[in-house]
VEXZALO-628055 format. One line per 5 residues: number of its first residue (from 1); their letters; for each residue z, y, x of N, C-alpha, C. Coordinates in nm, 4 decimals, padded with zeros to 6 digits. Each point is the difference from the previous one (the first is absolute). Layout:
! residues N
NUM = a = Z,Y,X,Z,Y,X,Z,Y,X | ...
END
This chain:
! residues 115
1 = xxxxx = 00.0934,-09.5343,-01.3687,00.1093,-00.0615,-00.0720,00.1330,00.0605,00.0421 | 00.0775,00.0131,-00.0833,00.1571,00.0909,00.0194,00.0910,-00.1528,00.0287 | 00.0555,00.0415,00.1140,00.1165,-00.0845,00.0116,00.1225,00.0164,-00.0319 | 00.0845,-00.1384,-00.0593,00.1485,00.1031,-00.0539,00.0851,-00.0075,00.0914 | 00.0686,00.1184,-00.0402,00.1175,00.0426,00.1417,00.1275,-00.1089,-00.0121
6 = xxxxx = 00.0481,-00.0222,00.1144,00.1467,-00.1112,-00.0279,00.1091,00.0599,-00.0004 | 00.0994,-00.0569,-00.0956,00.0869,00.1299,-00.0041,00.0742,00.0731,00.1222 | 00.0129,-00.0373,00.0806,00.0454,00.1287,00.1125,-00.0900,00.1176,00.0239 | -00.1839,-00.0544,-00.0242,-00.0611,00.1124,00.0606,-00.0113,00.1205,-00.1187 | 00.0335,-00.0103,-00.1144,-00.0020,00.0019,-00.1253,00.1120,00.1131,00.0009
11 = xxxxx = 00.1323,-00.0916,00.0518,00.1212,00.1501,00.0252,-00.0554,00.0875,00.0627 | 00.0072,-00.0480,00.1393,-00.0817,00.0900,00.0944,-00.0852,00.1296,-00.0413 | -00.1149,-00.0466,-00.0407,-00.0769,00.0732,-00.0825,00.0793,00.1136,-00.0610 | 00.0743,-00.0596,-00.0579,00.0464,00.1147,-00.1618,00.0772,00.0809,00.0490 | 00.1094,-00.0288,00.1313,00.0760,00.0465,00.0548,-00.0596,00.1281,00.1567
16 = xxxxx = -00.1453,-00.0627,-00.0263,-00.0387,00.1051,00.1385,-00.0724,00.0846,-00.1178 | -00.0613,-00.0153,-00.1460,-00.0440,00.1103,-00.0664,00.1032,00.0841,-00.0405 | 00.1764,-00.0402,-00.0294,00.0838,00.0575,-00.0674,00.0407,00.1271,00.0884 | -00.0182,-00.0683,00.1502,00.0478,00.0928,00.1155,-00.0779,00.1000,00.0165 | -00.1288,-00.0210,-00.0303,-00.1178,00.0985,00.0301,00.0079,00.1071,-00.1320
21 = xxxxx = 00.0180,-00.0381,-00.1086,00.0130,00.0698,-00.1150,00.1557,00.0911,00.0202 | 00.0457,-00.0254,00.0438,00.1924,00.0518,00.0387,-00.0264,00.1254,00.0533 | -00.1125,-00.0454,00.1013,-00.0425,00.1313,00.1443,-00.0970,00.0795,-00.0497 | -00.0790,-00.0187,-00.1303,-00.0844,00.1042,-00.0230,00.0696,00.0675,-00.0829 | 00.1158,-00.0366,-00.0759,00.0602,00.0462,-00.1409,00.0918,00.0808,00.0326
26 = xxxxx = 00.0871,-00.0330,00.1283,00.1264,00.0626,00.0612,-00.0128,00.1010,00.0403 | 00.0869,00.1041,-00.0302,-00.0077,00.1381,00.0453,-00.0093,00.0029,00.1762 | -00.0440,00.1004,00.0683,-00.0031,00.0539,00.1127,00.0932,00.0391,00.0700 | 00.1145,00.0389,-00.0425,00.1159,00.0333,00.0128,00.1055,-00.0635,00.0417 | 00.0672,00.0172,00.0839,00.0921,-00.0496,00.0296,00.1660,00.0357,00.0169
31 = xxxxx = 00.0610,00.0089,-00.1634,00.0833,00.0696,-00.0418,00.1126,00.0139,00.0624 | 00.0938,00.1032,00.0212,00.0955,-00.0202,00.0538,00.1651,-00.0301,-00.1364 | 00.0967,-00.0102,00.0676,00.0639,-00.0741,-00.0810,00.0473,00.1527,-00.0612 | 00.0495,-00.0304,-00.1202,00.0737,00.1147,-00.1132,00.0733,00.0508,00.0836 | 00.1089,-00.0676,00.0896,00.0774,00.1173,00.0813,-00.0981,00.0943,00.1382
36 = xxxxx = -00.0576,-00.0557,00.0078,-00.0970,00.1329,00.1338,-00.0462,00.0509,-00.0917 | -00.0606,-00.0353,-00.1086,-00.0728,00.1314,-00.0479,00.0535,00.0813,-00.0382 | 00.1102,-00.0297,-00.0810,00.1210,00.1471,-00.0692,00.0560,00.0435,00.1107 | 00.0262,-00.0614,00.0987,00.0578,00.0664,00.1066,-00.0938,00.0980,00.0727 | -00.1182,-00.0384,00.0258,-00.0877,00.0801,00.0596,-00.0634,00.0874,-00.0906
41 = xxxxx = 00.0182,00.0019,-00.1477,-00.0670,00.0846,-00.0751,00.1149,00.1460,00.0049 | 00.1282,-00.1067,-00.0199,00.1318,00.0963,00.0084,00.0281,00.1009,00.1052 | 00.0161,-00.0194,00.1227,-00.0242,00.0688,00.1039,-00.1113,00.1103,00.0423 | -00.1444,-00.0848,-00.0587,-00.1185,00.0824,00.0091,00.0054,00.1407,-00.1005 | 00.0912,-00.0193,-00.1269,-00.0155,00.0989,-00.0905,00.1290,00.0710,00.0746
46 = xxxxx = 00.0668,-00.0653,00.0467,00.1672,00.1065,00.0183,-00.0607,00.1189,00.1112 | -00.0977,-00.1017,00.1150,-00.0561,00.1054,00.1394,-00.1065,00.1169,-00.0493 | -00.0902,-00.0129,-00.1011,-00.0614,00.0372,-00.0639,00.0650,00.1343,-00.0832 | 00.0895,-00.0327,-00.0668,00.0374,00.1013,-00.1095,00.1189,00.0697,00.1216 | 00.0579,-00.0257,00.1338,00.0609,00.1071,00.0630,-00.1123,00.0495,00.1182
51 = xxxxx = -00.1126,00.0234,-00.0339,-00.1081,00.0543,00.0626,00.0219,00.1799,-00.0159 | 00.0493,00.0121,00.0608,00.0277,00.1729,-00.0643,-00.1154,00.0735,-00.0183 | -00.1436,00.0253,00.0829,-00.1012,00.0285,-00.0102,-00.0805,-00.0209,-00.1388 | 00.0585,-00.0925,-00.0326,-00.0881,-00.0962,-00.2015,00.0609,00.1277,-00.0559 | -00.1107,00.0510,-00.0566,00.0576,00.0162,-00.1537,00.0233,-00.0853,-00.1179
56 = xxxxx = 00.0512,00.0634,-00.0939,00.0590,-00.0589,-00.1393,-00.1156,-00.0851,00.0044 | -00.1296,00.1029,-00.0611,-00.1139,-00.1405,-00.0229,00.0081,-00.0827,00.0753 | -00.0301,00.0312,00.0910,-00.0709,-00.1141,00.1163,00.1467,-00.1131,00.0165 | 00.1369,00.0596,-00.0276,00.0844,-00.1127,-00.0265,00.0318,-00.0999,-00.1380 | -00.0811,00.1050,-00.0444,00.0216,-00.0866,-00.1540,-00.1308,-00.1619,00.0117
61 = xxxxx = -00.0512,-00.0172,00.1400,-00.1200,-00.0964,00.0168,00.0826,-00.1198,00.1201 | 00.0856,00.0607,-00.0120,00.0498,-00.0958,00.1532,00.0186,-00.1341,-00.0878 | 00.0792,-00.0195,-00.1470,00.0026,-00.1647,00.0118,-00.1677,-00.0625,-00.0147 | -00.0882,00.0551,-00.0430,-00.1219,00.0098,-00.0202,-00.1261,-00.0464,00.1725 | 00.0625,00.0825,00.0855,-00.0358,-00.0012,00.1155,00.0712,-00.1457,00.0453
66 = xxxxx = 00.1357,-00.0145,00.0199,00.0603,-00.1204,00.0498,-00.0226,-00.1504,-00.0794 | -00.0588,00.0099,-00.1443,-00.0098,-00.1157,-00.0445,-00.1661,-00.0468,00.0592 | -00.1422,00.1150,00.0158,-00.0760,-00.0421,00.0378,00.0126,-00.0512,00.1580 | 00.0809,00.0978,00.0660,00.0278,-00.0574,00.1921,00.0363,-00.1768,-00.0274 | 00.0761,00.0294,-00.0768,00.0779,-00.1866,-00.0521,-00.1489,-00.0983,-00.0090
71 = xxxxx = -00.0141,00.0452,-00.1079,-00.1109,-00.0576,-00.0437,-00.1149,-00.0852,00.1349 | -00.0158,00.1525,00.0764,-00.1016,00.0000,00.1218,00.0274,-00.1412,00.0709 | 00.1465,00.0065,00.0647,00.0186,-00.0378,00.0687,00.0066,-00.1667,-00.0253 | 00.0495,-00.0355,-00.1215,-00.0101,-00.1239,-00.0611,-00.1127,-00.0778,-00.0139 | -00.0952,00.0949,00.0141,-00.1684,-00.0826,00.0078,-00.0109,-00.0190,00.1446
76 = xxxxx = 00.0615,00.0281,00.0980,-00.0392,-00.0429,00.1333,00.1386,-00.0853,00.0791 | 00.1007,00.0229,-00.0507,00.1112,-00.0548,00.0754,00.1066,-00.1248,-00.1098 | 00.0364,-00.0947,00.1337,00.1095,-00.0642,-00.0974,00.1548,00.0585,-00.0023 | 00.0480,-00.1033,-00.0383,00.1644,00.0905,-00.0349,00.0521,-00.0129,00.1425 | -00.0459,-00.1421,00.1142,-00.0030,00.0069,00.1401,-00.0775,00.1415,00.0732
81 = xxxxx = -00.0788,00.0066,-00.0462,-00.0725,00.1677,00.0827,00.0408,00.0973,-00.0506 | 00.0602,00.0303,-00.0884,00.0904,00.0615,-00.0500,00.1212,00.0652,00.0822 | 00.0658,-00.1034,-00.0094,00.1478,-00.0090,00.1064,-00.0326,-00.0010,00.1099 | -00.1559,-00.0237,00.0725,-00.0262,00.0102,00.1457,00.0303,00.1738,00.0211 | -00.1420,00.0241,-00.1304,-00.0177,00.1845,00.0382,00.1156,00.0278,00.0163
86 = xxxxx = 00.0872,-00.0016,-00.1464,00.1255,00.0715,-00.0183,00.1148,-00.0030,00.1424 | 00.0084,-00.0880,00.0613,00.0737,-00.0360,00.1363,-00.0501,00.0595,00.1217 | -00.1532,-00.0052,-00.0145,-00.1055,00.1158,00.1431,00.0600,00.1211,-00.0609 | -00.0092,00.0558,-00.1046,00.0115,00.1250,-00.0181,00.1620,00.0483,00.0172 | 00.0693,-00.1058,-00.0547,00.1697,00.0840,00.0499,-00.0310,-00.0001,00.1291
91 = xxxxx = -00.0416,-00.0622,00.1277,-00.0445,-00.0162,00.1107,-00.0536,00.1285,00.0713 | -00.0382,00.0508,-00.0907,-00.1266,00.1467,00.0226,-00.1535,-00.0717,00.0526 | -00.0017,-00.1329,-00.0630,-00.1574,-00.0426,00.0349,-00.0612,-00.0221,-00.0945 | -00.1306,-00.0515,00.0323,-00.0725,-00.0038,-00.1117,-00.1014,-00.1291,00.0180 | -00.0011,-00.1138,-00.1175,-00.0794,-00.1011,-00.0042,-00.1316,00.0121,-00.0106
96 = xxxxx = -00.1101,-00.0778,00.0157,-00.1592,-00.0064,-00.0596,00.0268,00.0106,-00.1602 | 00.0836,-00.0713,-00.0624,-00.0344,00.0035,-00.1304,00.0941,00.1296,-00.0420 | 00.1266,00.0249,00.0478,-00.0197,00.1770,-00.0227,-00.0761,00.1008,00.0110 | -00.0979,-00.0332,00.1119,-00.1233,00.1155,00.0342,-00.0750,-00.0372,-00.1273 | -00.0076,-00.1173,-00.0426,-00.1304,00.0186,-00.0656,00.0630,00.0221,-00.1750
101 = xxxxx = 00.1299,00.0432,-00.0334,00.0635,-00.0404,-00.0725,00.0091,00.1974,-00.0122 | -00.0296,00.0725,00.0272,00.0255,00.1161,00.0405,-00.1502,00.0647,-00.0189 | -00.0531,-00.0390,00.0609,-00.1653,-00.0033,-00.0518,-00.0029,00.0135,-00.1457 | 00.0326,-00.0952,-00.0436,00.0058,-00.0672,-00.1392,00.0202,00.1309,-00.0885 | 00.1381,00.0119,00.0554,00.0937,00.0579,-00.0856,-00.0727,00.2006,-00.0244
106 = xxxxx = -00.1000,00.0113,00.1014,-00.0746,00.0955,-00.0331,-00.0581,00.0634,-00.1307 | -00.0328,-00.1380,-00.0525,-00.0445,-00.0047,-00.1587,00.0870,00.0797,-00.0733 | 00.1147,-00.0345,00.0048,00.1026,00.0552,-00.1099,00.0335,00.1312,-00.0479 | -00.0137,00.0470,00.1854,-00.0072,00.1843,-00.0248,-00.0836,00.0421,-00.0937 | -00.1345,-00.0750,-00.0653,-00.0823,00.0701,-00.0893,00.0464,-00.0163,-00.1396
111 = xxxxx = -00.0322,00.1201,-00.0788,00.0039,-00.0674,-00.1512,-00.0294,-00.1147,-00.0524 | 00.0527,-00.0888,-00.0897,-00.0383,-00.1004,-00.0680,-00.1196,00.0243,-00.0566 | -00.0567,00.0585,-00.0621,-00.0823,00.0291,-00.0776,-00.1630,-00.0259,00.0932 | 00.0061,00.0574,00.1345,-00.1200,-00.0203,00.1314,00.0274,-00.1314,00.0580 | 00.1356,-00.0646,00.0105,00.0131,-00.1252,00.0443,-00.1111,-00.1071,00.0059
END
């Protein structure tokens, strides 16, 4: 025999399935805010394109290269780990989630197309 729920267990319920449905649906990512990313996309393409060694091609890929590093890094860090790295690194150090953020960012050197 089914027993009926009373209404608190009833919220409860709906409210621990809504949460569970939130966490399977929700991206992985943990975005950083519009200003780090243009800022860090901005900078990444400015260090990039005064690479004197790049050629034309290989500079004509830098916003290409810096939007996937962006990208990378947004699936593993918040806009707090973010501003951690960014602060180790004016520092000349380097965080766990920069090491592994660097790793990452390995991917990008390849063509899109083998990605």
């Amino acid at each position: 025999m089914q027993e009926r729920m009373t209404g608190s267990l009833w919220v409860s319920r709906c409210l621990s399935a809504a949460a569970l449905a939130l966490a399977i649906v929700s991206p992985a990512s943990a975005e950083w805010t519009k200003d780090q990313r243009a800022k860090f996309i901005g900078a990444c393409v400015d260090r990039c394109l005064s690479t004197p060694s790049l050629s034309d091609r290989s500079k004509a890929t830098c916003p290409t290269f810096c939007a996937c590093t962006a990208d990378e890094g947004e699936k593993i860090m918040t806009p707090a780990d973010f501003d951690a790295v960014e602060r180790a690194s004016a520092e000349g150090r380097t965080t766990a989630k920069g090491a592994e953020w660097a790793q990452r960012n390995l991917s990008c050197h390849t063509p899109p197309s083998t990605r």
